[in-house]
N, C-alpha and C positions, 0 to 999 in steps of 0.2 A: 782209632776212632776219628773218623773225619766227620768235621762240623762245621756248617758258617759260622760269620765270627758271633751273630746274634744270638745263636745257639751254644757257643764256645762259652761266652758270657753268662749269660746264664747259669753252666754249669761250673763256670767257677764261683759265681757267688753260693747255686747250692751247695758244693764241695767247702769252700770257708764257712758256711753257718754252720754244717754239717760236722768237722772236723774239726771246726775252732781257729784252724791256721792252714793254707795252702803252701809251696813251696815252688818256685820257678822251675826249679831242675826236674823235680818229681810229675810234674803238670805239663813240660812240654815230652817228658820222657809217656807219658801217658798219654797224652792225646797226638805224639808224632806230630809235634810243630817246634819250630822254633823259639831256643828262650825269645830271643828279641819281641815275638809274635803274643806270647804269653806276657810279657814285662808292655806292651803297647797296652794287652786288652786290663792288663789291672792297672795303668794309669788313667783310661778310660772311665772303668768302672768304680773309681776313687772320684772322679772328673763330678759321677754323678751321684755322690755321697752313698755308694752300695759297700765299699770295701776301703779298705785305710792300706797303704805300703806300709811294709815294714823291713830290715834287710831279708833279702833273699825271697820273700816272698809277699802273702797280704792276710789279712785278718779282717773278718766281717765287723761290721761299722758300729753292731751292737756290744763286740766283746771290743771294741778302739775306748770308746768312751770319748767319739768324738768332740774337737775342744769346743768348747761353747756354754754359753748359759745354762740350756735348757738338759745338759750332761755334767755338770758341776759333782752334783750332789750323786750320783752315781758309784762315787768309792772307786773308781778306777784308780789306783793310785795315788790316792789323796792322800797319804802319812808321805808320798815323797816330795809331793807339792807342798805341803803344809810348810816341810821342811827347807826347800827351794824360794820360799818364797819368807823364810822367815831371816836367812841368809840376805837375800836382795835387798832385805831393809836397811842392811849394813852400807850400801853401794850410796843412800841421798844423798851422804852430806851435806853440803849448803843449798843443793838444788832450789831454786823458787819457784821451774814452772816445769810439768814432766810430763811425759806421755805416756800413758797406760794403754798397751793393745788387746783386741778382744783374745778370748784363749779363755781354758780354766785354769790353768798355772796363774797367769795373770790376774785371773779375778780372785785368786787366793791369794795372790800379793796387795790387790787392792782391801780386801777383807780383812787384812792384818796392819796396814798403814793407818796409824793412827795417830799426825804428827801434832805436834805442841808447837808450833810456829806456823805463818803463814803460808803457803803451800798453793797451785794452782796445779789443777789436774786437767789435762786433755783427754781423752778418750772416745773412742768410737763405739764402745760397747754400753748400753743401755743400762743393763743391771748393774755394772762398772760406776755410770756415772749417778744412776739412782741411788749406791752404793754412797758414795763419795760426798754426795750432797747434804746425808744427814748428819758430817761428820764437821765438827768446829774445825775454824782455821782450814779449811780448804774453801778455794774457789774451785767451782768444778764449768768446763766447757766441754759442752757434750758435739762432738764433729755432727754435722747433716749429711744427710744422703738419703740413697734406700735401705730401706731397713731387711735385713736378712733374714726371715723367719727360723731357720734353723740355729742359728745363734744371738738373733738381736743385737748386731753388730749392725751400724753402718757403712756403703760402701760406695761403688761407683766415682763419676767425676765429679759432684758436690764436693763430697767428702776429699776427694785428692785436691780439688781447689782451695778448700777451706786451708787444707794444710798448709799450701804454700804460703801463707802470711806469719807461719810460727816460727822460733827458734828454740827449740827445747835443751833443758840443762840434759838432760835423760832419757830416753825411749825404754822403754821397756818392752821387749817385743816375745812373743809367741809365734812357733813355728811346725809346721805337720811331720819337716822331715830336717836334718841337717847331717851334711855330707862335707869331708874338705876339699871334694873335687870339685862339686858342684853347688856348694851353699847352701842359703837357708831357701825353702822350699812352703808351698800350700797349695791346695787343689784349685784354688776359686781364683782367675786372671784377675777379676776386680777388689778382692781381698788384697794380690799379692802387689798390685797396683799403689793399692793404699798402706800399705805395709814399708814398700820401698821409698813413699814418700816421705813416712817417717823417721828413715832413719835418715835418709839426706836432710831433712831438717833440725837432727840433733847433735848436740857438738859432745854425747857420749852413748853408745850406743850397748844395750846387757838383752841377753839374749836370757829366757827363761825356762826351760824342759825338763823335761823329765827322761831320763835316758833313753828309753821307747825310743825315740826319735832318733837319735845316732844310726848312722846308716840308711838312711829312711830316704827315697827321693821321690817328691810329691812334685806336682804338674807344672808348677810356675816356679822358677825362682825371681827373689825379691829381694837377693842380698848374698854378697860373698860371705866367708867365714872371714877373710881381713876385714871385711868393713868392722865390727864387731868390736868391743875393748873387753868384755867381759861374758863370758858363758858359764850360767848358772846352775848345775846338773844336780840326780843323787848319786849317792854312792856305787848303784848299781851299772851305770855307765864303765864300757869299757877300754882300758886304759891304752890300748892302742888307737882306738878315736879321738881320745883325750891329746894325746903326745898331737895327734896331727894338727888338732887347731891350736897346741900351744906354739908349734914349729910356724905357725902363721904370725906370731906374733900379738895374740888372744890372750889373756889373763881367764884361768878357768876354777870355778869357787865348785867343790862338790860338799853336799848338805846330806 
C-alpha cells in the first residue's frame, strides 16, 4: 500500500481510533515503509495532539486521557494517580515554596495537598492555581503567558521568564514520555521549554506518572532522567525501566 505521507497519516489515526492501539512493526510491515518512516509520522501526528506514543507504537488521544485539565476527570487511570500523588505528599518536608506543573497526575497531587503550615505554590496550570487559592496557608502564584486551551496551562517566553527569578525547594513535574536514553519528553517545544525551566530552577527535582509513560518518547525533551532525584510511579511500571533510572542514580517511590 503506497501512500503520501498525508494520506499515510491519516490512516494511521483511523487504524488507532479504530483498533485502540497501533504498532510500529505491524504498520510499516503493512504499508511497506520503513519503521523509522512510521515512528517520524506518529511523532508528527502526537506534535498535533491526534495520537499519544507509547512504547512500540501509539494510541489515539481519546483512549491517552491526554494530561491536562479538561481530561482530569476522565478516569483514565485515576486509582494510580490517586495513588502517585498520595505518595508525593510524603517527598515536602520543610519545603516553603514548590512548584506544581500542569499534568493530571499533578493536579491530583495538587487536590490532595492540603498543608497546615505556610506554603507558597508556583504553577502554570490554571485549575492548579484556582485549585490552590482556596486552600489556608498556601500562597498561590500563578506563572503568565499564553494560555493553552487544551489544557489551561500557561506557556511560551512570559512564562519561561517569569521563572527565571524563582528558586524552588521542589518541582513537581509531569511528563508525556520517559525513557533512560532519552529522558523526560512532551509534544509541545513551548511546554517543554517551560518545563526545563523549572527544573533548573529547583534545588529538588520528583518526577510524577503513571507507568504509561515508561518507554514513551514524546517530541521535545526537557530533562535527563539524572537531572531527577525522585520518580514517582504505580505499581504497574515495569521493573526493568525501573532498574534503569535507578542505575542513573534516581531514587524511584512506586504507589
Amino acid at each position: 500500500m503506497e501512500l503520501y505521507a498525508i494520506e499515510r497519516r491519516r490512516w494511521l489515526v483511523d487504524q488507532a481510533r479504530s483498533a485502540g492501539r497501533i504498532e510500529v512493526s505491524e504498520v510499516a510491515r503493512e504499508l511497506t515503509v520503513a519503521k523509522e518512516t512510521v515512528r517520524r509520522d506518529l511523532s508528527a501526528l502526537e506534535a498535533e495532539g491526534l495520537l499519544r506514543r507509547v512504547h512500540g507504537g501509539a494510541v489515539p488521544i481519546e483512549r491517552a486521557g491526554f494530561e491536562g485539565a479538561l481530561t482530569l476527570r476522565s478516569g483514565d487511570r485515576q486509582a494510580e494517580k490517586s495513588r502517585i500523588a498520595r505518595a508525593a505528599l510524603g517527598l515536602l518536608g520543610s519545603a516553603e515554596i514548590i512548584y506544581i506543573d500542569e499534568g493530571s497526575t499533578t493536579q491530583e497531587f495538587a487536590e490532595q495537598l492540603h498543608p497546615h503550615r505556610e506554603l507558597t505554590v508556583v504553577t502554570n496550570a490554571l485549575p492548579i492555581a484556582l485549585m490552590m487559592a482556596q486552600r489556608q496557608h498556601v500562597n498561590v502564584i500563578m506563572v503568565g503567558g499564553r494560555i493553552r486551551t487544551a489544557t489551561l496551562s500557561t506557556t511560551d517566553s512570559w512564562a519561561g521568564r517569569m521563572l527565571e527569578d524563582f528558586v524552588f525547594d521542589i518541582c513537581f513535574l509531569g511528563a508525556n514520555g520517559i525513557t533512560a536514553e532519552r529522558g523526560l519528553s512532551c509534544p509541545h517545544p513551548g511546554v517543554g521549554a517551560l518545563k526545563a525551566r523549572a527544573v533548573a530552577a529547583s534545588r529538588r527535582r520528583v518526577l510524577l506518572t503513571d507507568s504509561a509513560k515508561f518507554g514513551v518518547d514524546s517530541s521535545y525533551r526537557f530533562a535527563r532522567v539524572r537531572d531527577l532525584h525522585v520518580v514517582v510511579t504505580d505499581r504497574g511500571a515495569d521493573e526493568t525501566s525501573l532498574a534503569r533510572v535507578r542505575s542513573l542514580g534516581v531514587e524511584v517511590l512506586t504507589a
